[in-house]
N, C-alpha and C positions, 0 to 999 in steps of 0.2 A: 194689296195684301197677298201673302202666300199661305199656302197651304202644307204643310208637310207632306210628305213623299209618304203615298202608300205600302207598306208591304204587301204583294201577295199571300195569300191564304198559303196557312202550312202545308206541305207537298203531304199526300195518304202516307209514305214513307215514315215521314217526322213525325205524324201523329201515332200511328203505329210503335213507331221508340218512345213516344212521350207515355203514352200510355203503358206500357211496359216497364218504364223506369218509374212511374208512380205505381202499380200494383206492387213491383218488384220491393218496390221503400214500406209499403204498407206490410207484403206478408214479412220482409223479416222482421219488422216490428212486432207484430203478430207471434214469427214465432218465436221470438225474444221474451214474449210474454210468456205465453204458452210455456217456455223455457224454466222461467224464474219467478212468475205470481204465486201467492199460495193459492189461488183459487182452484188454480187446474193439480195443485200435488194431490187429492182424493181421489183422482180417476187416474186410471189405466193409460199410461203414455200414447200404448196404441189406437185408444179412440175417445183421449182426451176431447179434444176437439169438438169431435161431435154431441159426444155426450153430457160437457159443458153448457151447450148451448141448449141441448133438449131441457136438461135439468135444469137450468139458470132462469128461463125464458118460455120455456114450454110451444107446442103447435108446430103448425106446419112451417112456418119463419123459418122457425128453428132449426128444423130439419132440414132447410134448404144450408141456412146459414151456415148448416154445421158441414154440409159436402165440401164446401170449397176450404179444403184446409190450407194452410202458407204451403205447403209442400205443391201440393198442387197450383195455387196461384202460383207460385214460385217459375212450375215447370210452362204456363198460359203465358207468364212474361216472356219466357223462352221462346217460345211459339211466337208470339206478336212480335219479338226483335228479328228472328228468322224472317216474318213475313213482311216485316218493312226493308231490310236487306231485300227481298226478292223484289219486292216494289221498287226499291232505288235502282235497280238494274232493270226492271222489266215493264216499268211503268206502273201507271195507277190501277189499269186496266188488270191487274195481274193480283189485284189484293180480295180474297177474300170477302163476301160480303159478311160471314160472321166477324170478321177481323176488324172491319170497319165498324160494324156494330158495336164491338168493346169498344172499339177507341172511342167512339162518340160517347159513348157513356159511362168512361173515367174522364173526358174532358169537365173539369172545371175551373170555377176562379181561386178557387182554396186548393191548389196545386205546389 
């Protein structure tokens, strides 16, 4: 009997772009909403976002949920593609332990 051929675990680099190309998919959806729902037309473009979510939801959740606007995940993508570019040239050793930390925690099976 054979066994299929293992792959190696994703290189920090890859997971770094994975996770970046899933936040990146989420906030423009995000702000495709934010863009075009009527939900968010009664508040202030400028702090739609947060303010949606204080009102909508209320507490401290809220108020977390509401800092991370798409603009900003937007720019975290950016950041985490730069820092697995730096990883595939400089190694594993070279990434960030916050960087490692999102990417473990946009990993999932619903990807």
């Amino acid at each position: 009997m054979t066994f299929p051929a293992q792959l190696p675990p994703p290189s920090p680099a890859l997971r770094l772009h994975q996770a970046a190309a899933r936040l990146r998919r989420t906030a423009q959806a995000a702000q495709h909403d934010l863009d075009t729902d009527s939900f968010w037309k009664c508040y202030d473009p400028a702090t739609a976002w947060r303010d949606g979510f204080e009102n909508g939801m209320g507490g401290i959740c809220s108020q977390l949920a509401g800092l991370l606007t798409p603009q900003l995940a937007l720019q975290l993508a950016e950041w985490l593609d730069a820092t697995g570019a730096h990883a595939a040239r400089h190694g594993p050793a070279s990434v960030p332990a916050p960087a490692a930390a999102i990417a473990h925690a946009l990993e999932t099976e619903a990807t």
